[in-house]
N, C-alpha and C positions, 0 to 999 in steps of 0.2 A: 502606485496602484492606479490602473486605469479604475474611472467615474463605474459606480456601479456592480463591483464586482464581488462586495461584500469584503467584510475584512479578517484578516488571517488573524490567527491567533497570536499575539505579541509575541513570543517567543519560539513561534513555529520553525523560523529558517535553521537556527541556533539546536533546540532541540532534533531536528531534522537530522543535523550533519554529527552532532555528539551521538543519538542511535543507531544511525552507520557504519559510524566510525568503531562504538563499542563492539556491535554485532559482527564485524571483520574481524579484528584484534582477536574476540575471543574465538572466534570462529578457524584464523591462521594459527593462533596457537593449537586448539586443539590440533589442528589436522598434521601441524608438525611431530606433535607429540606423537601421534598415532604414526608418522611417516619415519619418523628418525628413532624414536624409542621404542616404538611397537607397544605405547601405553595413552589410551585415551578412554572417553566416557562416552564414545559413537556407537550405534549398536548396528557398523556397518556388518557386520561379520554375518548379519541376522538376515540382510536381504542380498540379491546378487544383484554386480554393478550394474548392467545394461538397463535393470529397473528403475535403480538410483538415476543414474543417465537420463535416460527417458524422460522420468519425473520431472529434471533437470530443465530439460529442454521445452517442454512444454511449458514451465512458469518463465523461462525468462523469454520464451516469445509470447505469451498471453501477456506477460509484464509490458514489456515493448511496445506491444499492441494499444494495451489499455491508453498507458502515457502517452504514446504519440499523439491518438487520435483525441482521447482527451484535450490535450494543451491546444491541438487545433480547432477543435470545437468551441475551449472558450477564449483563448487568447489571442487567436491570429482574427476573430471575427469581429471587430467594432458595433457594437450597437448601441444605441442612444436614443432614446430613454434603454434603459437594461430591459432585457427580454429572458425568462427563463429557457435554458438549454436541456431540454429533456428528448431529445433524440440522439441517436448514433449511441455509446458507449453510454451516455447521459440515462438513455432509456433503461438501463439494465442493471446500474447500482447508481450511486449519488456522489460517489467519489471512487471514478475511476482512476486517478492521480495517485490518491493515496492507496490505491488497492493493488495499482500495478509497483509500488514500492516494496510494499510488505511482500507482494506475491516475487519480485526478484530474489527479497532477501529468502525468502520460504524454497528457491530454487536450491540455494546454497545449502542447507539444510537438509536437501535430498542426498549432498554427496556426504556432507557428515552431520549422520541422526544424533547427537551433542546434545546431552541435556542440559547444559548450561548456555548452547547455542539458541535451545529451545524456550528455555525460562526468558533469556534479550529479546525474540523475535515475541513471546506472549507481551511483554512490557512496552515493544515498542506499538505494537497493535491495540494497548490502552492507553496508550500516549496518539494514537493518531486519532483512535474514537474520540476522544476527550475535544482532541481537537477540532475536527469534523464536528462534534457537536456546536462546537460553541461559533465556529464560520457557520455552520444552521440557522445558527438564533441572527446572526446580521443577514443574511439572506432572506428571512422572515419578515425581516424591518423593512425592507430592501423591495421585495418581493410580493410581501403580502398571501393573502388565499392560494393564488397558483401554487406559490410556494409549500407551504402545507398541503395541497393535493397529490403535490407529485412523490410528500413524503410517506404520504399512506398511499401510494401508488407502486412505489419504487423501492426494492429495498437500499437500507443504508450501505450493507458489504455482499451479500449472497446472492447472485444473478437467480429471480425466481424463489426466494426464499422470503416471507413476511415475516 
């Protein structure tokens, strides 16, 4: 961990890659089901694809978007003493990282509406709050005042939403 950057939640990486990997699994099976059986719990049937599609395409390049520019705002940029990042993608939520993750997984979702896809993608979304909260509180250490300003400045997930 580079100097300064606050620290991740102990078991972030690990839970990271187990609500991924869950949210595929249940996610591939269902759509098998639905493809080979012609029996699933998706209520594709309710909207038509090109919307599904669509949907698609716009979270996994908002996704892309968010993460990329993210990780370069604060990882490719050395500062020392730590300087708060609240510009670019920073300006608009508080964890753009974690928002372009869930919003990939949230793409997948478009192609099958799975309400068991839906209940992993709600739990992995209180697993990353929980998380994000508690990298907060060492940012706060870390950071001080600025830090708290930018938290009632900035929402934590909803661009323009307090």
């Amino acid at each position: 961990m580079r100097h300064g950057l606050g620290s991740e939640h102990p078991l972030c990486d690990r839970f990271q890659l187990l609500m991924l990997l869950s949210f595929f699994v249940v996610w591939g099976i269902d759509m098998l089901c639905f493809f080979v059986w012609g029996y699933s719990n998706v209520f594709v049937q309710a909207i038509t694809y090109p919307l599904l599609l669509a949907g698609t395409a716009v979270f996994v390049c908002l996704s892309f978007y968010l993460v990329s520019k993210s990780h370069k705002a604060v990882l490719e940029q050395v500062v020392d003493p730590p300087k708060l990042v609240d510009s670019g993608v920073y300006a608009w939520v508080r964890h753009p990282m974690y928002l372009g993750t869930l919003l990939f997984c949230l793409a997948f979702l478009f192609i099958s509406i799975s309400l068991v896809s839906i209940g992993i993608w709600i739990t992995f979304f209180i697993f990353y709050d929980r998380m994000a909260t508690y990298e907060e509180q060492s940012l706060i250490k870390i950071l001080g005042e600025p830090y708290t300003t930018y938290q009632k400045r900035v929402s934590k997930w909803l661009p323009g939403v307090w």
